[in-house]
KEDREN-49091 format. One line per 5 residues: number of its first residue (from 1); their letters; for each residue x, y, z of C-alpha. Coordinates in steps of 0.001 Angstrom, whole numbers. Each point is the difference from the previous one (the first is absolute). Last residue first. Layout:
<sites>
NUM> A> X Y Z | ...
</sites>
This chain:
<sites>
155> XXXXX> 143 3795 -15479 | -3502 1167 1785 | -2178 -953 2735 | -3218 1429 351 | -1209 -242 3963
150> XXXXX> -3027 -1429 1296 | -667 953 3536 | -945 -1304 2816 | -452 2041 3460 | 528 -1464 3549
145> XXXXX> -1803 1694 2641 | -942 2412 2058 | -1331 2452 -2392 | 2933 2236 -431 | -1423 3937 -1529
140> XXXXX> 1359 1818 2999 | 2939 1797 -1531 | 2396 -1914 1452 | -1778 -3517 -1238 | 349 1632 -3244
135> XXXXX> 3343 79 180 | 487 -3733 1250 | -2371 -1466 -3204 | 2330 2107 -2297 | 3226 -1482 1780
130> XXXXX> -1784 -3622 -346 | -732 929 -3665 | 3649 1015 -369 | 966 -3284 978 | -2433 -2109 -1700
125> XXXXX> 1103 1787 -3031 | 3502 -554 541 | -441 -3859 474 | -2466 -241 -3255 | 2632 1832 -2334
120> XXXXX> 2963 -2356 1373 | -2332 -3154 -271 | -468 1291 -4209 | 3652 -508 -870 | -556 -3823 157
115> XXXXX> -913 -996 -3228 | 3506 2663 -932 | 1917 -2055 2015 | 1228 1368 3689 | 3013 2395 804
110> XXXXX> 2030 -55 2810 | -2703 134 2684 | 1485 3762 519 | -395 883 -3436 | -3449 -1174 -201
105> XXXXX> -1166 1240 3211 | 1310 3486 -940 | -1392 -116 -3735 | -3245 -724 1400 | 307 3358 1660
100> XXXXX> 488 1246 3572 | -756 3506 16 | -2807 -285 2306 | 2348 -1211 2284 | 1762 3484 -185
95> XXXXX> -3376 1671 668 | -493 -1836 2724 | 3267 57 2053 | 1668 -3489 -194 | 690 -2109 2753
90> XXXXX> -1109 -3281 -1785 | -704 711 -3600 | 2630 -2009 -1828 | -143 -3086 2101 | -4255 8 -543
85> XXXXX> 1025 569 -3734 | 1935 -2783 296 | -1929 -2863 1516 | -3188 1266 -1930 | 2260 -843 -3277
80> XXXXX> 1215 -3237 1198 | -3240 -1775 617 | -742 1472 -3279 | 2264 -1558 -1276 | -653 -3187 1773
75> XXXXX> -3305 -132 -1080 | -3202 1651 960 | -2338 -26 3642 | 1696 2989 1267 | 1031 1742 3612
70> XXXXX> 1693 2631 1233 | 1537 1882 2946 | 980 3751 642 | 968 1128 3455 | 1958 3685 984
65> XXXXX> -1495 1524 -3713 | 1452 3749 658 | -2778 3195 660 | 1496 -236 3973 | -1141 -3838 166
60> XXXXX> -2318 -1338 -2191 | -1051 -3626 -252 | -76 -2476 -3382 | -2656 -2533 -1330 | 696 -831 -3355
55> XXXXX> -2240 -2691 -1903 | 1050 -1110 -3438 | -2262 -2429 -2053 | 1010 -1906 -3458 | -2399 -782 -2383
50> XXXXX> 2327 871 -2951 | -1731 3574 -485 | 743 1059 3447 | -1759 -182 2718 | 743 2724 3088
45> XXXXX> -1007 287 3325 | 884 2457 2213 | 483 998 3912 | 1547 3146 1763 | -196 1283 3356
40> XXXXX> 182 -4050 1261 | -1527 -1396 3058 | 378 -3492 -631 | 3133 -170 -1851 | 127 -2871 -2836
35> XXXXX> 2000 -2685 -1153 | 3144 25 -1892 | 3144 2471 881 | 2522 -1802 -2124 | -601 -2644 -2039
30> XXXXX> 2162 -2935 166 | -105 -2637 -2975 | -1491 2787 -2601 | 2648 2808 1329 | 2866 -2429 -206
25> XXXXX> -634 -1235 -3353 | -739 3724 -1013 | 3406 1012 1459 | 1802 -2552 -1511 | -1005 1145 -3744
20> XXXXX> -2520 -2150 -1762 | -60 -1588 -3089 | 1882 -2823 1493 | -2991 -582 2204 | -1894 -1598 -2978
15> XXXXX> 2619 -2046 -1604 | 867 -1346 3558 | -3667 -789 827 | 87 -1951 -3415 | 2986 -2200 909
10> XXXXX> -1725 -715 3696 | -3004 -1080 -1994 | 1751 -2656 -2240 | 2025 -958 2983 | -3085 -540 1592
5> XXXXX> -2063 -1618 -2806 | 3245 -2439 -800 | 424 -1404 3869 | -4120 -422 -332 | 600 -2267 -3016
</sites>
């Protein structure tokens, strides 16, 4: 019986992978830049409508994001999403990070299902939150610490 549950269970996590490109597969098994920065310029915290948190810490250097790093407590997609917007931003000027849309991290995971569009909305927020959260740090209005927000997320 147990032989039949995992084979029944390996069969369904290849149904549910198979709607996902290669890059999202490889993005949810190995994130890049997870964890956080300890003294970071920039920090946010996003939730989503799903549940799902984003946190981006990222550092400064010369006006370009030098360090960015994430971290989430949602799915695999999700997992994936704050994987590649973090891949997307790194060495960017500001204002062209701030550019980065949830079309970008969708098109460069590959794609993602339409119940899953929504993890590409919540990584770009919590990016351009974190940017936000930097520039006001600039202009003297940081408090110190780590900020959350609630962000809308749209399809």
């Amino acid at each position: 019986m147990s032989f039949d549950l995992d084979r029944l269970a390996e069969e369904l996590q290849k149904k549910i992978w198979s709607q996902f490109s290669d890059v999202v597969i490889d993005h949810a098994n190995n994130p890049r830049n997870i964890g956080s920065i300890e003294d970071a310029d920039g920090y946010a915290s996003v939730t989503g409508l799903c549940g799902d948190t984003i946190q981006i810490w990222l550092k400064v250097t010369d006006g370009k994001i030098g360090e960015i790093t994430f971290w989430t407590d949602g799915c695999g997609t999700t997992i994936a999403a704050g994987s590649m917007v973090t891949e997307l931003a790194r060495g960017k000027a500001l204002p062209e990070a701030l550019q980065i849309t949830p079309r970008d991290v969708l098109d460069a995971l590959g794609g993602l299902p339409e119940e899953s569009v929504h993890c590409a909305f919540l990584a770009a927020n919590a990016l351009h939150e974190a940017i936000k959260d930097y520039r006001k740090s600039q202009a003297g209005h940081f408090n110190g610490g780590p900020q959350t927000r609630s962000g809308a997320e749209g399809k």
